[in-house]
Backbone bond lengths (Angstrom), bond angles and torsions (degrees), N, CA, C in turn:
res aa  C-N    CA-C-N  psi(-1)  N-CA   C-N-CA  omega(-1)  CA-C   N-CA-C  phi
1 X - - - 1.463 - - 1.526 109.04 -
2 X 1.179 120.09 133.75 1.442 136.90 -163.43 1.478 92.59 -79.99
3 X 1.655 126.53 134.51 1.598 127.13 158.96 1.498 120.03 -44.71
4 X 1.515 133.27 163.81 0.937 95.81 171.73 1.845 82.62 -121.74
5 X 1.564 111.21 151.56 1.653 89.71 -177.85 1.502 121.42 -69.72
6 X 1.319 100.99 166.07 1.495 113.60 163.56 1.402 106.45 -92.70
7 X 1.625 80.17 140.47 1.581 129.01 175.90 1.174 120.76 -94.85
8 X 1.947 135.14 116.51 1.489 114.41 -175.64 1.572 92.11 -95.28
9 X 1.029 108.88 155.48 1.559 128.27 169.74 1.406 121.65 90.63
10 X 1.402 120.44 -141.37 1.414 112.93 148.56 1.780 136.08 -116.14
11 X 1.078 102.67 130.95 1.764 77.50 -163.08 1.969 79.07 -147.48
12 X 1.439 93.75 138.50 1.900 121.09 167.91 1.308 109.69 -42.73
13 X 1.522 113.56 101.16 1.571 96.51 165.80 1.420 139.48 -42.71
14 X 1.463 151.14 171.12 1.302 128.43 -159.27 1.481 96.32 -114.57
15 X 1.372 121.17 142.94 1.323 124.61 167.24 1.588 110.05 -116.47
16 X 1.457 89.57 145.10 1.661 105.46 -164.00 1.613 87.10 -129.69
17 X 1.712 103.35 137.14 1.539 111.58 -162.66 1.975 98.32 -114.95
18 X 1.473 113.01 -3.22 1.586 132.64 -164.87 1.799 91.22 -60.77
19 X 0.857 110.80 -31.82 1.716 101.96 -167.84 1.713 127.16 -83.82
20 X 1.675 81.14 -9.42 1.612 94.22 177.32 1.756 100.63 -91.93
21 X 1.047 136.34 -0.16 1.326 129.27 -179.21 1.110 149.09 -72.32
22 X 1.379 103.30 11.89 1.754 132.00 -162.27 1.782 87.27 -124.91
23 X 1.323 108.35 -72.51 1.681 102.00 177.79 1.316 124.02 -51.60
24 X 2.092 119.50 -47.28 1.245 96.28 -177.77 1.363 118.23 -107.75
25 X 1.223 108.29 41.73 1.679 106.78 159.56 1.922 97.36 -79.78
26 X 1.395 81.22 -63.76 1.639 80.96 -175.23 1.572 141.12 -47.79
27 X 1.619 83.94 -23.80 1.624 93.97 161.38 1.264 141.39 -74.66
28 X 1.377 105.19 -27.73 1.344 138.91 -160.51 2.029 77.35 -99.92
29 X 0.903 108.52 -104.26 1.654 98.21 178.26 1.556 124.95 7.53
30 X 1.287 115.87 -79.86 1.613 137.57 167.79 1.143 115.57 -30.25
31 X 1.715 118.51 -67.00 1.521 126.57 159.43 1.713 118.65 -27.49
32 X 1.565 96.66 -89.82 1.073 107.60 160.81 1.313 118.83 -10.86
33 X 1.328 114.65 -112.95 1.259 111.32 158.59 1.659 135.55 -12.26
34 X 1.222 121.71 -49.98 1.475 109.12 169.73 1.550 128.94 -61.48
35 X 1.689 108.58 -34.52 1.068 147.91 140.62 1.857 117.95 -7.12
36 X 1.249 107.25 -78.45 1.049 119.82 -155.83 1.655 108.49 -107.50
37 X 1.612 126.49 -21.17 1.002 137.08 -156.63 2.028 90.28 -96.89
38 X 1.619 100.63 -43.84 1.299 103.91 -178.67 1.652 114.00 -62.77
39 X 1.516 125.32 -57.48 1.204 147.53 -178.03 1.799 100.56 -47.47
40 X 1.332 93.86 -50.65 1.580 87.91 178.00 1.650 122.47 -47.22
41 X 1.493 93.93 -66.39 1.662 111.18 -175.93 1.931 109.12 -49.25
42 X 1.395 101.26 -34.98 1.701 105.09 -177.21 1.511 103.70 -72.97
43 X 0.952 114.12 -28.51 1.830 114.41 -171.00 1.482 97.01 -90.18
44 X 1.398 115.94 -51.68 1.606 104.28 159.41 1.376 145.47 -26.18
45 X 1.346 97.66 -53.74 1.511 123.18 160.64 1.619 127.23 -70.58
46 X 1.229 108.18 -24.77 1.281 114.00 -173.77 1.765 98.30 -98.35
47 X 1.344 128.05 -19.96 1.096 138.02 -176.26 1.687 105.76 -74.00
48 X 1.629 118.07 -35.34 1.189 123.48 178.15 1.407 104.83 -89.02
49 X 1.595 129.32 27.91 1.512 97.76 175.42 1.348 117.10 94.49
50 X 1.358 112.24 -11.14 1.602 89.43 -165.62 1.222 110.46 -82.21
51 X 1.482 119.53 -168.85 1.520 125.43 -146.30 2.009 84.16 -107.77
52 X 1.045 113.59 169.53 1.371 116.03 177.79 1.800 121.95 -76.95
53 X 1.397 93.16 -28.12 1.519 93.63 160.94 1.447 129.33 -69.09
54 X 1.353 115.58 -35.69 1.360 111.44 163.81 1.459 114.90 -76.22
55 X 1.176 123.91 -1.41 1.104 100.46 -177.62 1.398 110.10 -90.44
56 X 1.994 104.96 -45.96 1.811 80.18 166.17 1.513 119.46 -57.65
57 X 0.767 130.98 -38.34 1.249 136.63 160.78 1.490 120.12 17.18
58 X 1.776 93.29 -71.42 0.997 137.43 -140.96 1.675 90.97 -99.76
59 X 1.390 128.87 -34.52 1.733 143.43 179.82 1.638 95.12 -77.48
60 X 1.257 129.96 -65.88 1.183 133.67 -162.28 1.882 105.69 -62.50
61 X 1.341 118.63 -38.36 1.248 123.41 -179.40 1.722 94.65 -69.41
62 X 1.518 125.99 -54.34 1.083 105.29 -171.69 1.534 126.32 -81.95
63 X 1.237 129.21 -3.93 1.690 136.50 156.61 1.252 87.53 -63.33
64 X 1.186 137.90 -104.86 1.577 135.29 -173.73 1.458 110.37 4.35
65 X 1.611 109.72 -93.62 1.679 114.22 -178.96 1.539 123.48 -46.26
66 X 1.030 117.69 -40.41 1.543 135.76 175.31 1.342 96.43 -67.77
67 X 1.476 150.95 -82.46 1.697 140.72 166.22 1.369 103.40 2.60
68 X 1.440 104.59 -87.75 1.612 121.46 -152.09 2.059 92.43 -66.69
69 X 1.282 119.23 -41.65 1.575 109.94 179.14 1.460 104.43 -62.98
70 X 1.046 133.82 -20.18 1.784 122.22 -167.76 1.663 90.22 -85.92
71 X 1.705 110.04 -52.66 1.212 95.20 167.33 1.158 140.71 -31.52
72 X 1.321 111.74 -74.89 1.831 118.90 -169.23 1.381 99.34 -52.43
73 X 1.358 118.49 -56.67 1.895 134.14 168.56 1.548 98.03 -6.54
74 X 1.581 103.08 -78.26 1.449 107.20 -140.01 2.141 93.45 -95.85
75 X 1.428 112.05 -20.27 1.441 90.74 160.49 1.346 127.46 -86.04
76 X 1.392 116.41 -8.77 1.964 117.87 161.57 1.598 106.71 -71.10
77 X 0.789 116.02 -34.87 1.152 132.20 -174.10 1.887 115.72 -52.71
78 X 1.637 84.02 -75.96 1.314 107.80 -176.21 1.507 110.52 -44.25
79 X 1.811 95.43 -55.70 1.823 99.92 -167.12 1.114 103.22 -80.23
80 X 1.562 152.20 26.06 1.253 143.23 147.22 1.482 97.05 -71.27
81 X 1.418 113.49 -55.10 1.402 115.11 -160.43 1.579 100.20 -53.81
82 X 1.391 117.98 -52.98 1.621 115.02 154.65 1.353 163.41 21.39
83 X 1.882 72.93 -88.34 1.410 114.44 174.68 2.000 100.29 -70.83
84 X 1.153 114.88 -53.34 1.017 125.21 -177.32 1.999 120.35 -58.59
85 X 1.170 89.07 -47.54 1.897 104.69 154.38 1.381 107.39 -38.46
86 X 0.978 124.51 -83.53 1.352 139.58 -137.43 1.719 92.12 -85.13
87 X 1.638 131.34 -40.80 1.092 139.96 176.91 2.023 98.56 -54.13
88 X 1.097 107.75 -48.43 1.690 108.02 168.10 0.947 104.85 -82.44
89 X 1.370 166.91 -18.00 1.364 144.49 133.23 1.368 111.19 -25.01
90 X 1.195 113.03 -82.27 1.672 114.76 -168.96 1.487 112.96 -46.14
91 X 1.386 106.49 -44.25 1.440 90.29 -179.49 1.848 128.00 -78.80
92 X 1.329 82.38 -12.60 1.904 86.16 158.84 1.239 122.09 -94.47
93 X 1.378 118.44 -24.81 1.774 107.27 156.78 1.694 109.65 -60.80
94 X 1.425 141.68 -34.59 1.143 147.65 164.46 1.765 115.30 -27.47
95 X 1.295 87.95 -64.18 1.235 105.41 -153.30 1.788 110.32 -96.29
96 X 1.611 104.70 -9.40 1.272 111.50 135.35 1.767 137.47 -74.87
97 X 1.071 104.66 2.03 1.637 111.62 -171.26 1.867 82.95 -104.55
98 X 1.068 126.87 -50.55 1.367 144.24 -148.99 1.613 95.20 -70.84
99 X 1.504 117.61 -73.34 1.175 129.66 -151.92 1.482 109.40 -135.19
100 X 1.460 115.82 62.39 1.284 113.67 -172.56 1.699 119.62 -73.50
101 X 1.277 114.63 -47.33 1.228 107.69 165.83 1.958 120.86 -36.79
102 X 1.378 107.12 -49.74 1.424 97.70 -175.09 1.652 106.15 -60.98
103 X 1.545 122.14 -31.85 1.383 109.22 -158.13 1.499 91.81 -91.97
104 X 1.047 143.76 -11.79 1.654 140.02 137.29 1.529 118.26 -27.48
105 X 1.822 107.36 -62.67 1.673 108.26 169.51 1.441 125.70 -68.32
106 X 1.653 119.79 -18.86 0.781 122.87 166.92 2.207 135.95 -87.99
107 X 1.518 80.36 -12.75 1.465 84.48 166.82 1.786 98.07 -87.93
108 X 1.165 114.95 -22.83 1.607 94.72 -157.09 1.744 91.01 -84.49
109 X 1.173 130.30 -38.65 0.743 150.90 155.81 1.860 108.86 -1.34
110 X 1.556 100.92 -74.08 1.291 122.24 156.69 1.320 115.61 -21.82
111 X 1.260 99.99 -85.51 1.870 125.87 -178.19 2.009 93.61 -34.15
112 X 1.352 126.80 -55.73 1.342 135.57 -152.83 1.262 74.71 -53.15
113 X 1.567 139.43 -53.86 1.623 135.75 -135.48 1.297 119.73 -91.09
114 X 1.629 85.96 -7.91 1.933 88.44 171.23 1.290 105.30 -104.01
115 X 1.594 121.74 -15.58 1.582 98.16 165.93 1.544 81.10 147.46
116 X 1.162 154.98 -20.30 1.135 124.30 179.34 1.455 124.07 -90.60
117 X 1.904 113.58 177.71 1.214 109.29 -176.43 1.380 124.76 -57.88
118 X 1.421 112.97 165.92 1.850 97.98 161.84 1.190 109.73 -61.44
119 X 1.268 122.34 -71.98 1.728 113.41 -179.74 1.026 108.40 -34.79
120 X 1.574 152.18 -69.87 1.195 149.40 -116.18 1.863 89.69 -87.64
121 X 1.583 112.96 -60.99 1.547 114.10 169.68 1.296 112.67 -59.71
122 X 1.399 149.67 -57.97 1.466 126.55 164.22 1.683 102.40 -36.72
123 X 0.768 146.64 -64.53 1.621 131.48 -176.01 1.781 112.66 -40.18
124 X 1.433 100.49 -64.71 1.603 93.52 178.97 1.327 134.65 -58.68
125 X 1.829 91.64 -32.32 1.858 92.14 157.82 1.163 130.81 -55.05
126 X 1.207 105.24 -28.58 1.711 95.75 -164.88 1.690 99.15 -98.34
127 X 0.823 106.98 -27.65 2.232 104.32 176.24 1.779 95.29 -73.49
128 X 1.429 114.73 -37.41 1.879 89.43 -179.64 1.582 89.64 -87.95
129 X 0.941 172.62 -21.91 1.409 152.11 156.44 1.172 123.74 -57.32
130 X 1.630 131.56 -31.08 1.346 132.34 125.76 1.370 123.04 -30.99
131 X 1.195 136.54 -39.06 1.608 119.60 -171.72 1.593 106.91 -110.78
132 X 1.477 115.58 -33.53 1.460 112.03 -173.00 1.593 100.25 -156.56
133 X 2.099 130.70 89.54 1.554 114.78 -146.74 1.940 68.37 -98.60
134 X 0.922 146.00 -54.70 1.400 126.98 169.69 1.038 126.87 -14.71
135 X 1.174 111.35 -78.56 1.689 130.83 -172.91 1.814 97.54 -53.61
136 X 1.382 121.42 -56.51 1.798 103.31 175.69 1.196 101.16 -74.11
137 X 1.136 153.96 32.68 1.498 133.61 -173.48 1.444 72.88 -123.48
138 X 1.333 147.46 -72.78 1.123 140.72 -145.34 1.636 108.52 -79.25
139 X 1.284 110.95 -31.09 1.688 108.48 -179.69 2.024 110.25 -82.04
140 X 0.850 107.08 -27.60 1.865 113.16 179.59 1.472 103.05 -102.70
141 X 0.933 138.30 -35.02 1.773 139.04 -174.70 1.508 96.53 -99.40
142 X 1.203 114.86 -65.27 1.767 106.63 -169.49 1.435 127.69 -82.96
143 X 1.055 110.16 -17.95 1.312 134.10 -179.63 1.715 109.49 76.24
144 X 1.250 122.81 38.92 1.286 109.24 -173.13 1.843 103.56 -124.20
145 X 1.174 102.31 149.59 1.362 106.54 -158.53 1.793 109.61 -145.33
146 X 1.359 140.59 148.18 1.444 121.87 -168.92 1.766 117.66 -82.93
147 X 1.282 103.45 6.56 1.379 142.18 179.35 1.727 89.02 -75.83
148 X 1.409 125.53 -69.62 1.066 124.86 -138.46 1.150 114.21 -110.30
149 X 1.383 105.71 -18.37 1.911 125.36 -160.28 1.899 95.93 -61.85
150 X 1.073 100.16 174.87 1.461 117.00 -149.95 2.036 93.32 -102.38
151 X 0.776 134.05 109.03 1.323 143.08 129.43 1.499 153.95 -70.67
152 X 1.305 104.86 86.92 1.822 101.40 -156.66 1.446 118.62 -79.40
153 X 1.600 108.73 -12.93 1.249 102.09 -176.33 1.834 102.49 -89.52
154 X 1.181 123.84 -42.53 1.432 115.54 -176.44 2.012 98.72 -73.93
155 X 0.808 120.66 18.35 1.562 112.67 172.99 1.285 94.73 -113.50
156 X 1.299 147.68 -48.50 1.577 138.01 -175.94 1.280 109.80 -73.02
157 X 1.409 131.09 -32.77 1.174 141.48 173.04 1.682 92.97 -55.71
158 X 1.121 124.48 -79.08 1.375 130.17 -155.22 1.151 103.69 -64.17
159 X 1.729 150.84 -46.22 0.869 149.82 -158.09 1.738 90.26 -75.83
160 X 0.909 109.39 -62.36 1.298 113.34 176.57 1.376 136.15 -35.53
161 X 1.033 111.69 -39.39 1.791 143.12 159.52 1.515 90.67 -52.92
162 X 1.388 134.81 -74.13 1.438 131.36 -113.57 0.956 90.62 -121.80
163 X 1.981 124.49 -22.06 1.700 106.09 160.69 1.524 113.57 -76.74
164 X 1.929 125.60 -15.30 1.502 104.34 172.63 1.476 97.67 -70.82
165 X 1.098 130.93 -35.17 1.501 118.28 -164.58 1.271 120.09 -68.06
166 X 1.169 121.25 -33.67 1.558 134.86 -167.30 2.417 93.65 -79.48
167 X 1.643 105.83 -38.52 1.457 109.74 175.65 1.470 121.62 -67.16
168 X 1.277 97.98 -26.04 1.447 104.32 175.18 1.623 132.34 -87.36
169 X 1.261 90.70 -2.49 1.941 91.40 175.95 1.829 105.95 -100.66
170 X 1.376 127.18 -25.75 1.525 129.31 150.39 1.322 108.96 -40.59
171 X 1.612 120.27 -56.11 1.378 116.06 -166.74 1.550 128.44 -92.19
172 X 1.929 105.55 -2.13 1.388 123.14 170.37 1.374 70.00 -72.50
173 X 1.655 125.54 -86.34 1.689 123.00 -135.34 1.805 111.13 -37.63
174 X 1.478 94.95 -32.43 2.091 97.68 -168.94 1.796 93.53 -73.54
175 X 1.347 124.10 -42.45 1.251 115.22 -174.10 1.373 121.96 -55.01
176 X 1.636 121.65 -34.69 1.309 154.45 -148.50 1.437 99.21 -109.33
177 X 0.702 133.97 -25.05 1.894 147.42 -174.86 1.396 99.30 -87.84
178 X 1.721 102.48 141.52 1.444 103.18 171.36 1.804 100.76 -91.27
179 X 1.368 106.95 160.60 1.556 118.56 -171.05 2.190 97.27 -38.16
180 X 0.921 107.62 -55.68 1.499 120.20 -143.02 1.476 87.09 -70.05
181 X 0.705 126.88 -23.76 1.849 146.22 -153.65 1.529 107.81 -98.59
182 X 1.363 134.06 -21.89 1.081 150.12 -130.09 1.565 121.51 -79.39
183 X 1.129 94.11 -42.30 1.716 117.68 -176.35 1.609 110.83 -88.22
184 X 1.136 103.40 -54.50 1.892 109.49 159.37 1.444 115.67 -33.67
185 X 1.058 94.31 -65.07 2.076 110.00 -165.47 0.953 95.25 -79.91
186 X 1.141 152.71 -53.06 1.624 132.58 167.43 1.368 126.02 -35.17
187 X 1.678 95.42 -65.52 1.614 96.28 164.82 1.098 135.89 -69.93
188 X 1.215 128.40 -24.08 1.255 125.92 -165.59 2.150 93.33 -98.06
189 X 1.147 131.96 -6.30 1.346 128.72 135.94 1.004 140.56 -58.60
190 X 1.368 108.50 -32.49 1.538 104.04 -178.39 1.400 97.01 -92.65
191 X 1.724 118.58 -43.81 1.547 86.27 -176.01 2.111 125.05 -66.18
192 X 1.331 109.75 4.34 1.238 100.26 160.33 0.960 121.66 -99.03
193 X 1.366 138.70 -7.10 1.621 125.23 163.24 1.337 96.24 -83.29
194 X 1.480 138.69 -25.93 1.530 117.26 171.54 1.216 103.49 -51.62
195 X 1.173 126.17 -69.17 1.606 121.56 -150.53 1.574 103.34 -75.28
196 X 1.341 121.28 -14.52 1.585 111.21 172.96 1.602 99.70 -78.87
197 X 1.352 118.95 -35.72 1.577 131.18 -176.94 2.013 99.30 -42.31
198 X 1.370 79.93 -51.33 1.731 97.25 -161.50 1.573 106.97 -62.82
199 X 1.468 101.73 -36.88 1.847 100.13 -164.80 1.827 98.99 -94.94
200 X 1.183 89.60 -11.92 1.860 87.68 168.20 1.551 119.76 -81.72
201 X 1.370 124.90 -18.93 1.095 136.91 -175.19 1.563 118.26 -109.09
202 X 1.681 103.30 -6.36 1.188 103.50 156.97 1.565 140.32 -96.47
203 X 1.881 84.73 -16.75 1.525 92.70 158.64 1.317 129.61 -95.06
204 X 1.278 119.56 17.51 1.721 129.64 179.10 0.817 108.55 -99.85
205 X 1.903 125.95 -5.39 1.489 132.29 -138.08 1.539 92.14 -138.63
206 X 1.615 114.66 -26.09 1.402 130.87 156.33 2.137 95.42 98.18
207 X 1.288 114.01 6.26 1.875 123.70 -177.47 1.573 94.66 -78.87
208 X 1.076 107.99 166.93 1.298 139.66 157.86 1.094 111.57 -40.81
209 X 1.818 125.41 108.31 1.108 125.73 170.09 1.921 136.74 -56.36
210 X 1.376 91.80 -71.35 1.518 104.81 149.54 1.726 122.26 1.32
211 X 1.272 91.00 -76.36 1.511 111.22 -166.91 1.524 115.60 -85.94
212 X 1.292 105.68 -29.85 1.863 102.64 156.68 1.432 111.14 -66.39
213 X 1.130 116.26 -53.31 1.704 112.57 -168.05 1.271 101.09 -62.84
214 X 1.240 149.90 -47.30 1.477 162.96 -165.92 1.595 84.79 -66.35
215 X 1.104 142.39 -75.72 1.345 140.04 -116.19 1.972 85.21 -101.99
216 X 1.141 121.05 -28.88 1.333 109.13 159.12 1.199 116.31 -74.19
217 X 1.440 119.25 -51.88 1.233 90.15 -169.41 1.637 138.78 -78.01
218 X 1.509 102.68 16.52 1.411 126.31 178.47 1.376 116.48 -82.73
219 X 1.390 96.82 -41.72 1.825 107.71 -178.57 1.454 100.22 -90.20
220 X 1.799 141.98 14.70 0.790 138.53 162.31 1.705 108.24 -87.72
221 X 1.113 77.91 -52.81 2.052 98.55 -164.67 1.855 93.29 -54.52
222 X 1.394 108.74 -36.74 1.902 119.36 -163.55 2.120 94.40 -62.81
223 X 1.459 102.02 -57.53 1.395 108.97 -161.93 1.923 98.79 -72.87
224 X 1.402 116.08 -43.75 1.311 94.63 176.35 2.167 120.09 -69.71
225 X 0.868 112.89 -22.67 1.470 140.82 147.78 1.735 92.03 -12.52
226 X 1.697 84.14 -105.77 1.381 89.26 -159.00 1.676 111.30 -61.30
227 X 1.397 102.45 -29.21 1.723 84.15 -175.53 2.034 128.95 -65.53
228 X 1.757 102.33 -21.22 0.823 116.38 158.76 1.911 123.16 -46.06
229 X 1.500 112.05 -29.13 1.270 115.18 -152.53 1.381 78.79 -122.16
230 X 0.861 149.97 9.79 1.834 151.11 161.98 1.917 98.93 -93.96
231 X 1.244 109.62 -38.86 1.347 109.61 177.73 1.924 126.48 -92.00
232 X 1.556 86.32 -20.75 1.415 101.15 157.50 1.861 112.51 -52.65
233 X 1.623 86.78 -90.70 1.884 93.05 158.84 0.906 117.13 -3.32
234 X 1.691 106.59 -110.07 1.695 102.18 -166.36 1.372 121.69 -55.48
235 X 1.455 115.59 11.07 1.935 106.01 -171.36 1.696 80.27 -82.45
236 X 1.353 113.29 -43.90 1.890 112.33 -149.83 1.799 88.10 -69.34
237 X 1.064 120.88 -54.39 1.418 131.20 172.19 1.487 121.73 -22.65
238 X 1.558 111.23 -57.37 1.517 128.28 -169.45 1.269 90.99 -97.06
């Protein structure tokens, strides 16, 4: 276990938000997405007339398809990114068995480019290639880190989770809504769990609140918008 230094006086420990970035993209994604993709299609539908049974109908079919699509999405997805990891792994364990001296000049090499001496980086190369020449070859040359590395099964899982959850509060509000009421309370729900969605995920993420919540809930209000007026259309049409 690494020391951690001492500190004289009093001073705020530091918080680092980098480790949440694999889970809450995907969370924040899924939501989102269940969110806005569902709300759309119901206001769509409800924009053409339809009868209230199709319209849940029409919510329950799309939480369903949308789940399992964020899934497959984000685990094809993920395990390319993966596949591709681990494909640069091997070939830098390779080419460490092969040609170790060069990946010695070439890690220290590294070190020269962020600012230290030659000596001082020939030193650090060779003590992290002494304890772990993988582990620095892949975190300073490859950029991959267990912080960052690619996980496909907890990303389809999660997206998946958080787009039924995010689909299901559009389609509580239509269940929960009286007929006449319908289009309001839908929308005007989802765009507040968007923008609470948005300012919650901007402070977990440690950004600018303001401007996350705003900027979702704009591209929420835009997509239920037009799809409303696509279902308007063809309702007067058909």
């Amino acid at each position: 276990m690494v020391p951690r230094p001492q500190r004289h006086g009093r001073h705020t420990p530091e918080v680092h938000r980098s480790h949440r970035a694999g889970w809450l993209r995907a969370a924040v994604l899924g939501a989102n997405d269940g969110i806005v993709s569902t709300a759309s299609l119901m206001l769509g539908v409800a924009a053409a007339d339809a009868g209230r049974s199709a319209l849940l109908i029409s919510g329950i079919a799309a939480l369903v398809a949308g789940a399992m699509s964020m899934a497959a999405g984000e685990y094809v997805s993920v395990s390319s990114q993966a596949d591709t990891e681990q494909a640069d792994l091997r070939r830098e364990r390779a080419e460490l068995d092969a040609h170790p001296i060069y990946e010695h000049q070439e890690l220290a090499a590294i070190y020269i480019g962020r600012g230290l001496s030659p000596e001082l980086a020939d030193q650090v190369a060779r003590q992290l290639m002494a304890h772990d020449a993988l582990g620095a070859h892949a975190r300073d040359e490859l950029g991959i880190t267990d912080t960052l590395s690619a996980n496909p099964i907890q990303a389809a899982l999660t997206s998946a989770a958080t787009f039924a959850v995010g689909a299901a509060l559009p389609l509580a509000a239509a269940v929960l809504s009286p007929a006449a009421w319908l289009v309001p309370v839908v929308s005007g729900t989802s765009l507040v769990v968007l923008t609470a969605l948005g300012a919650l995920a901007a402070q977990a993420g440690g950004a600018p609140v303001p401007r996350a919540a705003a900027r979702v809930a704009f591209w929420g209000a835009l997509a239920m918008g037009l799809t409303a007026g696509v279902g308007h259309l063809f309702g007067t049409v058909l």
